[in-house]
N, C-alpha and C positions, 0 to 999 in steps of 0.2 A: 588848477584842477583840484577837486577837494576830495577830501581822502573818502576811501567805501567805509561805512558803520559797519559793528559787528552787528548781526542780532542778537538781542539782549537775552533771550530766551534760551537760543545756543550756545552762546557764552556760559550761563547758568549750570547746563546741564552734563556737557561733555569735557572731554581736555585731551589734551594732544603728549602722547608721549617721549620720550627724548628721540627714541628711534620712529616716532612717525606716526606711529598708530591712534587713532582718535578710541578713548573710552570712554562708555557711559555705564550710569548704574543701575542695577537691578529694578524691576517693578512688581507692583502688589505688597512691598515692605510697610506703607503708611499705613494701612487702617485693617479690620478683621481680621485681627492677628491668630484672636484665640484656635481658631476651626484650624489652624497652619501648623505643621509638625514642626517642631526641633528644630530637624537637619534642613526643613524647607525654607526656615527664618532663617539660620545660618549662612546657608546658601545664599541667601539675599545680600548678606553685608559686603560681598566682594566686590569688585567692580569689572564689566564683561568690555570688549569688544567690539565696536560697531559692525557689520555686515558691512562687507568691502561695496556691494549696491547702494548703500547710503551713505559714506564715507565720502563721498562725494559732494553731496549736499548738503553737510556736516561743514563741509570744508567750504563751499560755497557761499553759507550762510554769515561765517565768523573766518575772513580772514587771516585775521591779524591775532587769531586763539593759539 
């Protein structure tokens, strides 16, 4: 039986933390920064959370993440 692929995509974008939880990170950071405040770019560098609704398909996609 051969093993399930991650998807490459999912792989890329999210990660799984020691206690479980899948994160990814913020958007709208790449490009038309100037028009963006301070604390609005700031806010961007953290890393959020998935929505317990997609966590699932997160997890579906990349097994073995």
């Amino acid at each position: 039986m051969p093993k399930i692929r991650n998807h490459r995509g999912t792989k890329k974008r999210f990660r799984i933390t020691g206690t479980g939880k899948v994160m990814r990170r913020h958007a709208m950071q790449s490009h038309i920064l100037e028009k963006k405040s301070a604390k609005r770019k700031r806010l961007f560098a953290g890393e959020t959370g998935v929505s317990p609704s997609d966590t699932r398909q997160v997890r579906r996609n990349a097994p073995y993440l």
